[in-house]
VOPAGU-2260 file (C-alpha; in pm, 1 decimal, decimal comma):
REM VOPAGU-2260
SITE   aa  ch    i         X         Y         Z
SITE  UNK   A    0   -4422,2    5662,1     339,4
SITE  UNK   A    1   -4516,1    5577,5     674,1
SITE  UNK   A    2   -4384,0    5171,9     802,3
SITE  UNK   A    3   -4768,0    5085,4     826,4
SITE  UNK   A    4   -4828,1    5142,3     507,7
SITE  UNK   A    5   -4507,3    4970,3     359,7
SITE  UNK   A    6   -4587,1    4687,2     602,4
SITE  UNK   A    7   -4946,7    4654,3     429,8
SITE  UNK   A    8   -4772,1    4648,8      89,1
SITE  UNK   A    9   -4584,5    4371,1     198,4
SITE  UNK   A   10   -4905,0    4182,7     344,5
SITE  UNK   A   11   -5084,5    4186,4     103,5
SITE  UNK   A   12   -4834,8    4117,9    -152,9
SITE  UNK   A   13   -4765,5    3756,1      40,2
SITE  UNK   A   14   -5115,7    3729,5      68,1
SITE  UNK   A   15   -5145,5    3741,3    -298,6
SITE  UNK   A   16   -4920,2    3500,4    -373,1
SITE  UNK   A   17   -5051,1    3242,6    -145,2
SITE  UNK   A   18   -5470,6    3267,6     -82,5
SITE  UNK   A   19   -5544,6    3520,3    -335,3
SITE  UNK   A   20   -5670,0    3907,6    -277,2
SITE  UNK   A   21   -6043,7    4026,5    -289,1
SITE  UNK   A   22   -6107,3    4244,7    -530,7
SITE  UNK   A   23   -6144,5    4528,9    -233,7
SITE  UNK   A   24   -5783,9    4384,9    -136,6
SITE  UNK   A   25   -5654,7    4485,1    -504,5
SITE  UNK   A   26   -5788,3    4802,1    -485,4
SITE  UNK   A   27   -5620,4    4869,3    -173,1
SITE  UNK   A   28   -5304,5    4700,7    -323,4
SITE  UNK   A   29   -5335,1    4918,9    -647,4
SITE  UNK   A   30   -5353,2    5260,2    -411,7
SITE  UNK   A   31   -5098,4    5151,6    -201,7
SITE  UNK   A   32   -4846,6    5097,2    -449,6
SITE  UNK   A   33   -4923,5    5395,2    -676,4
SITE  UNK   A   34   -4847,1    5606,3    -355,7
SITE  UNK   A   35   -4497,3    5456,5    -316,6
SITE  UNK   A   36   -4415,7    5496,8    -663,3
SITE  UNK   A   37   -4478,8    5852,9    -677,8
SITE  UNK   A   38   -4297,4    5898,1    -354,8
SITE  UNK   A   39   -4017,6    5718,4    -458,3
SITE  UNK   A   40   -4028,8    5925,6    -801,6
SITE  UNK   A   41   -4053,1    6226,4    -637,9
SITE  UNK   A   42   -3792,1    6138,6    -378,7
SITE  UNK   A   43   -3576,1    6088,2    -705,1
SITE  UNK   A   44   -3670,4    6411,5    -865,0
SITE  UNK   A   45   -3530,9    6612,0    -597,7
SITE  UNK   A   46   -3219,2    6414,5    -562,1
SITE  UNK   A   47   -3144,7    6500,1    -951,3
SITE  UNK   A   48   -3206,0    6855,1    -928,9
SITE  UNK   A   49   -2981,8    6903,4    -633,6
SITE  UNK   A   50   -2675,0    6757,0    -861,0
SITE  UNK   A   51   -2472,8    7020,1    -985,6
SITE  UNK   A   52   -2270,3    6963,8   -1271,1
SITE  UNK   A   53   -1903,2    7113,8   -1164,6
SITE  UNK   A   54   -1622,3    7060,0   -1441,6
SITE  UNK   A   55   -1251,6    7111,7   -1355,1
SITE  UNK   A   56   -1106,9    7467,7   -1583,5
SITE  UNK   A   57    -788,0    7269,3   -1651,7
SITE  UNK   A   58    -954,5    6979,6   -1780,0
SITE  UNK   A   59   -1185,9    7212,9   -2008,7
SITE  UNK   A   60    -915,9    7400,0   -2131,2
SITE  UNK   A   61    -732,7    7084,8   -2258,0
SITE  UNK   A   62   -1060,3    6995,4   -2446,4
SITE  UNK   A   63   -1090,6    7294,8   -2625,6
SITE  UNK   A   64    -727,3    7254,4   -2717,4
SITE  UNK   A   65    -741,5    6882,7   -2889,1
């Protein structure tokens, strides 16, 4: 997500908190964040299926012996 857009998150977040939004403000807010989220979950998504799972032989063989 581009720095503008995380910086307008932040804004209007503060803003929030202090004055209060307009409802065109919360909108904004709403669209913002819902952006981030699903970068951040697909971000997170790709991450997990680049993991490959890689067990030792040894330590599988004394498994199936126990």
């Amino acid at each position: 997500m581009e720095k503008a857009k995380i910086d307008r998150i932040n804004e209007l977040a503060h803003k929030s908190k202090g004055e209060g939004l307009t409802d065109a403000e919360k909108e904004e807010q709403k669209l913002l964040r819902q952006e981030f989220l699903a970068e951040i979950r697909a971000d997170f998504r790709a991450t997990l299926e680049s993991i490959e799972i890689v067990e030792d032989s040894a330590q599988r063989s004394d498994e199936f012996l126990s």
